[in-house]
C-alpha positions in Angstrom: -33.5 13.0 24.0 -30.7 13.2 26.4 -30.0 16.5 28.2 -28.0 18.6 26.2 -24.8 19.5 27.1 -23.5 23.0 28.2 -21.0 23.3 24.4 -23.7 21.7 22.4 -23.2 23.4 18.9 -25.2 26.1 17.9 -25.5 26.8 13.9 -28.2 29.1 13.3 -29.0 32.4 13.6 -31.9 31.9 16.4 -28.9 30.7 18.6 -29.2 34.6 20.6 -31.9 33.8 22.3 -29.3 31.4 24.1 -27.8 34.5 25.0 -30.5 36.5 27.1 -32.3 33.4 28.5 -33.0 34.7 32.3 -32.8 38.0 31.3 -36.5 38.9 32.0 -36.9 35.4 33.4 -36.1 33.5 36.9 -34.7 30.0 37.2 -36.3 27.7 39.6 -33.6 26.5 41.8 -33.5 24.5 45.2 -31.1 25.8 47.6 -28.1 23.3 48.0 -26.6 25.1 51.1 -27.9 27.5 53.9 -28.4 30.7 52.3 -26.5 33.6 52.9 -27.9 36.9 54.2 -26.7 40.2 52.2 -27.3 43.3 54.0 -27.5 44.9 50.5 -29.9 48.2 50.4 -32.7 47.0 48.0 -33.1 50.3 45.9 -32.5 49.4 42.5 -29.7 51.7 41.8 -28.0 50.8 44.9 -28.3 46.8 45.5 -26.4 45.9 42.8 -22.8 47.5 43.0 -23.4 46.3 47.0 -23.7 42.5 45.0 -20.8 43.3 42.5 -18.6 44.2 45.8 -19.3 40.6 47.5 -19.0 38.2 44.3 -15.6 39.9 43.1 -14.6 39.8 46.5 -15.5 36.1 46.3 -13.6 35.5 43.0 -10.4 37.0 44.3 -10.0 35.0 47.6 -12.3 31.4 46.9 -12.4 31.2 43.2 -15.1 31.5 40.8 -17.1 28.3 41.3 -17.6 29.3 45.3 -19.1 32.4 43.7 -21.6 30.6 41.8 -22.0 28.5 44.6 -22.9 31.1 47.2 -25.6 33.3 44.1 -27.4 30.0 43.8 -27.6 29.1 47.4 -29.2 33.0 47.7 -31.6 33.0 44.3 -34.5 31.1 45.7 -34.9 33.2 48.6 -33.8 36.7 47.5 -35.7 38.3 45.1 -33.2 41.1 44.6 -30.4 38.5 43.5 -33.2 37.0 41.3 -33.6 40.5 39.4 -30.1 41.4 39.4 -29.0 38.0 38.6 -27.4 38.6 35.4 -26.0 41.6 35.9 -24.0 39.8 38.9 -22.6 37.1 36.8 -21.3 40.0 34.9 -18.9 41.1 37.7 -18.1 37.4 38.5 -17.1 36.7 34.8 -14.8 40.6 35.5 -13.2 39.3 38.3 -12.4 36.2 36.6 -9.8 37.2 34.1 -6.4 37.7 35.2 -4.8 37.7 31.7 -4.7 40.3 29.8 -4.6 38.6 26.5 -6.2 34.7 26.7 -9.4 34.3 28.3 -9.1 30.7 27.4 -8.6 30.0 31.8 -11.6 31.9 32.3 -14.2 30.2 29.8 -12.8 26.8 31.2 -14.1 28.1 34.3 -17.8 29.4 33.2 -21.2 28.5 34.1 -24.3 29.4 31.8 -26.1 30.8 34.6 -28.8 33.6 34.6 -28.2 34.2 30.8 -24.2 33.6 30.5 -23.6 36.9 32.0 -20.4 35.2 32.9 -18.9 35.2 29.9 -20.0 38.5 29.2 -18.8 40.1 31.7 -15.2 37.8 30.8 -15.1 40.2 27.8 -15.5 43.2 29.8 -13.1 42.1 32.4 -10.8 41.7 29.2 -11.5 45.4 27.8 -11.1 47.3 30.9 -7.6 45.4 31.0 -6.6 46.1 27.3 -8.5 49.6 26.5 -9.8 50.6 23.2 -7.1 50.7 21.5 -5.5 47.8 22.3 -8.5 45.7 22.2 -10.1 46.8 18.8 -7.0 46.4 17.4 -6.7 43.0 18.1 -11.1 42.1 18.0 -10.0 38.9 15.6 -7.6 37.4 17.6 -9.7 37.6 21.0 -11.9 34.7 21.0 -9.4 32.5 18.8 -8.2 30.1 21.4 -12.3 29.8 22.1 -12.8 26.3 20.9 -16.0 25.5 18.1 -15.1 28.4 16.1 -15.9 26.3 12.8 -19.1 25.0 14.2 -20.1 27.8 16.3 -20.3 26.6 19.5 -21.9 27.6 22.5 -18.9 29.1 23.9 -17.4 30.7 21.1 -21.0 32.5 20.7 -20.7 33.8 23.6 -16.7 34.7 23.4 -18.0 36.7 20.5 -21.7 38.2 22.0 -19.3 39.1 24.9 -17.4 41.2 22.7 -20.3 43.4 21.9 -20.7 43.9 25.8 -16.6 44.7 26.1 -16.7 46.9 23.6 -19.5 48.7 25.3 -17.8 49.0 28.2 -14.7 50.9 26.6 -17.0 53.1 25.0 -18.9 54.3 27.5 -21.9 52.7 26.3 -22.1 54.7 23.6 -24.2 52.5 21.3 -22.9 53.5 17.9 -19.8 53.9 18.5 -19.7 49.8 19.8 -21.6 48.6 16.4 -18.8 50.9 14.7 -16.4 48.6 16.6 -18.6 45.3 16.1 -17.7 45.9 12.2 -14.3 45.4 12.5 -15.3 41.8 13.1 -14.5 39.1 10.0 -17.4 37.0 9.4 -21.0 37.7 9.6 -22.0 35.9 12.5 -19.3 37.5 14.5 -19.7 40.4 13.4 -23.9 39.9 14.5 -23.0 38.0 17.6 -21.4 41.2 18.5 -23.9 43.8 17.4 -26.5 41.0 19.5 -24.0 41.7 22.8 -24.3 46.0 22.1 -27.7 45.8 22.2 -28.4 44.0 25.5 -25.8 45.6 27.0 -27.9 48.4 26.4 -30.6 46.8 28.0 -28.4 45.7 30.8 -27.5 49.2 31.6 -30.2 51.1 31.9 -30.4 52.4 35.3 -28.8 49.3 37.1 -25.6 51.5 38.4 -27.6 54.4 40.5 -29.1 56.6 37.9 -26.9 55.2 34.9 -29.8 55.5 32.2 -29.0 54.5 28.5 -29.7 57.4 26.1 -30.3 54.9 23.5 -33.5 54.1 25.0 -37.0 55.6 24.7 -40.3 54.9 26.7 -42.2 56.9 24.4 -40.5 54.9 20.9 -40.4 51.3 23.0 -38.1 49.8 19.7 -35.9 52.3 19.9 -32.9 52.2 18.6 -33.7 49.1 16.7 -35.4 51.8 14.0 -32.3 54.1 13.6 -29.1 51.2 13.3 -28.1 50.1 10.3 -30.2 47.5 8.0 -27.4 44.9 8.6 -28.1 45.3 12.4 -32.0 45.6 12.8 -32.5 41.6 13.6 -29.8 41.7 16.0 -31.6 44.6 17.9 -34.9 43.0 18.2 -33.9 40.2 19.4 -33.6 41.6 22.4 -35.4 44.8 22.3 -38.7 43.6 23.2 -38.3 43.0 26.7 -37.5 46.6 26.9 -40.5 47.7 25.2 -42.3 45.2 27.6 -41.5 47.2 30.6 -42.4 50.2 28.4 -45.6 49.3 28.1 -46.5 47.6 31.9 -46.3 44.3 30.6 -49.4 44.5 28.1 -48.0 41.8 25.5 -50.8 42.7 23.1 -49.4 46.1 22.6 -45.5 45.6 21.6 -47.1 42.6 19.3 -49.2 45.7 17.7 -45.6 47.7 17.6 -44.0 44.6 16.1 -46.7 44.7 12.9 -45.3 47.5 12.3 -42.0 46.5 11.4 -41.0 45.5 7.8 -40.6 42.7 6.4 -38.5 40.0 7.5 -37.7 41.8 10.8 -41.1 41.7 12.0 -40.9 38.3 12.3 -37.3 38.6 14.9 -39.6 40.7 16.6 -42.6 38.5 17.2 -39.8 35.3 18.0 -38.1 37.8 20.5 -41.6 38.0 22.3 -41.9 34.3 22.0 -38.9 34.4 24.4 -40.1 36.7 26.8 -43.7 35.1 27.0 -41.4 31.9 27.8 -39.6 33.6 30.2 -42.2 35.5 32.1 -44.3 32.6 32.4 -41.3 31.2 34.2 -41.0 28.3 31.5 -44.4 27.2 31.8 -46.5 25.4 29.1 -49.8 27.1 30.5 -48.8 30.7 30.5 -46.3 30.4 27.6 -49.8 29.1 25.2 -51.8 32.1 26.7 -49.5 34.5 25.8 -48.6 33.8 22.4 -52.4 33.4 21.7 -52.4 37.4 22.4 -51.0 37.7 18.9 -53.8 38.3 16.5 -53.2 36.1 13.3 -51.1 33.0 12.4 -48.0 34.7 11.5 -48.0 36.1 15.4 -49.2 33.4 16.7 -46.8 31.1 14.9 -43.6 32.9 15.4 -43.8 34.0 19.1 -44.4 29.7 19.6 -41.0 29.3 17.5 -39.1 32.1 19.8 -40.9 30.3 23.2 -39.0 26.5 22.2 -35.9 28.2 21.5 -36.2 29.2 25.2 -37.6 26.1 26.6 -35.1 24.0 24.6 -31.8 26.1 26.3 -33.9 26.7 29.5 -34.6 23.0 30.2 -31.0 21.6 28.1 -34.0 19.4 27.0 -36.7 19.0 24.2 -39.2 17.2 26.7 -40.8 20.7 28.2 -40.9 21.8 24.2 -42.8 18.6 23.4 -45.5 19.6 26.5 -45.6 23.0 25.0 -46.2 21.7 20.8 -49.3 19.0 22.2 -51.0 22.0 24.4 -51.2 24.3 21.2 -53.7 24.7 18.4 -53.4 22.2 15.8 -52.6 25.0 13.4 -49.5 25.7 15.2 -48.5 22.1 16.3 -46.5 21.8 12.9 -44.4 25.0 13.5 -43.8 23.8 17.2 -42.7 20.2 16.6 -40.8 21.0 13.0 -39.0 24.0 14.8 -38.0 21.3 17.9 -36.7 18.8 15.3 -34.3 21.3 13.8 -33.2 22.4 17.4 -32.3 18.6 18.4 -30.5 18.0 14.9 -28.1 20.5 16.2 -27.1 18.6 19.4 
């Protein structure tokens, strides 16, 4: 299989693990430049708005591919860019939009890495610039000149996801209040796409900006607020909400598969394919660590669905079903199937 292009088309509903890949995880990159030094404090609340100064500052005076340029020249050495990544492509992708109506100029200009926090932040870029008003008003109209609407293309996902995290940003990150604006959306994978972009805004948030903590999130209820949204919305949530409830629990992967058992029917299974991600993303896209993890679940229906979440991720990781072939002939006969059927589906879309 050839490497698959950056707007392959993406036609199911496990296309949001797309969204969040590098999230949790770290890309292995060489550096293709000397690497620049930040004198950046390295306190969590304080290293990133120093990061969001320098790459806006970039945008507005060399463009946003010297941007991209100079964070992956950095990420291989600098382990605060590498956990602050995404969050940083948000602010490039917010620099990037001079229009206050088309985004088309800025998507032409996007790059998919750490997660597509580019495009994200495009959206918010584009909400600070219209308000709430303005912008819920026209929610249909934004991502219209985003080609691969029909097909739902890579980039029109994320025009959409990106919505979710715009909207957040007009809102105050008030989580309801964005789903409330998410439903103004025509179509249900829009309308999900968004509700998908709320919730890992959420995630984004929480404590990033010097003591911003989301009140939609709760150590001591790690799938919070998955259990209190809407039926229509619970898949969307936790598809993303287990890498909170990861760093909840210390990283003990057996535990937030016991929390997962405990959701119903069919959301329990979202849950155990959004740990399949993370154990793909945490094992840094290995085959060895990937395997190990996803045998912590304790029966086949575990077992099986965190493999189907982990070649999602390798498949958009690598752009590439080689690394998902590795990972299907190092399982367990009894999951080969499920591996190498759900890899077949994935390279029928491209």
């Amino acid at each position: 299989m050839k490497p698959l292009g950056r707007k392959a088309t993406l036609a199911i509903v496990p296309v949001v693990s797309v969204a969040i890949v590098g999230l949790l995880g770290f890309y292995v990159l060489s550096p293709s430049r000397r690497p620049t030094i930040l004198d950046c404090p390295r306190q969590p609340g304080l290293a990133l708005g120093c990061y969001e100064e320098r790459y806006r500052s970039i945008v507005t005076h060399k463009g946003v591919a010297e941007a991209f340029a100079d964070l992956k020249a950095i990420y291989p050495t600098d382990s605060a860019a590498q956990r602050l990544c995404h969050p940083i492509t948000h602010a490039i992708g917010q620099a990037a939009v001079t229009n206050d109506s088309d985004i088309s100029e800025a998507f032409r200009h996007g790059d998919n890495f750490c997660g597509s926090g580019y495009y994200h932040g495009v959206l918010q870029g584009l909400a600070f610039r219209m308000g709430r008003a303005r912008l819920l008003s026209k929610l249909n109209s934004v991502c219209a000149g985003i080609p691969g609407k029909e097909r739902h293309s890579l980039d029109y996902y994320n025009c959409v996801h990106g919505l979710g995290h715009g909207i957040m940003a007009i809102t105050g990150d008030d989580l309801f209040d964005a789903l409330e604006g998410c439903a103004r959306l025509t179509g249900s994978v829009e309308e999900n796409a968004c509700a998908n972009g709320v919730f890992m805004e959420n995630l984004v948030v929480d404590g990033a900006h010097g003591g911003h903590y989301s009140k939609y999130l709760k150590p001591g209820e790690p799938l919070y607020p998955c259990t209190a949204v809407a039926s229509k919305y619970r898949a969307a949530c936790l598809d993303i909400q287990t890498s909170y409830a990861l760093g909840a629990v210390r990283g003990d992967f057996a535990r937030v598969f016991a929390l997962c058992a405990g959701v119903e029917v069919p959301f329990r299974l979202t849950c155990y394919r959004s740990l399949g991600r993370d154990a793909a993303t945490a094992s840094l896209n290995k085959v060895p660590g990937t395997v190990a993890t996803c045998k912590l679940g304790i029966d086949q229906e575990q077992r099986s669905n965190c493999i189907i979440g982990a070649v999602l991720d390798f498949v958009y990781f690598y752009h590439s079903d080689v690394q998902a072939r590795e990972l299907c002939a190092a399982l367990d006969p009894a999951l080969q199937n499920v591996c190498n059927s759900t890899t077949a589906k994935l390279v029928g879309l491209f």
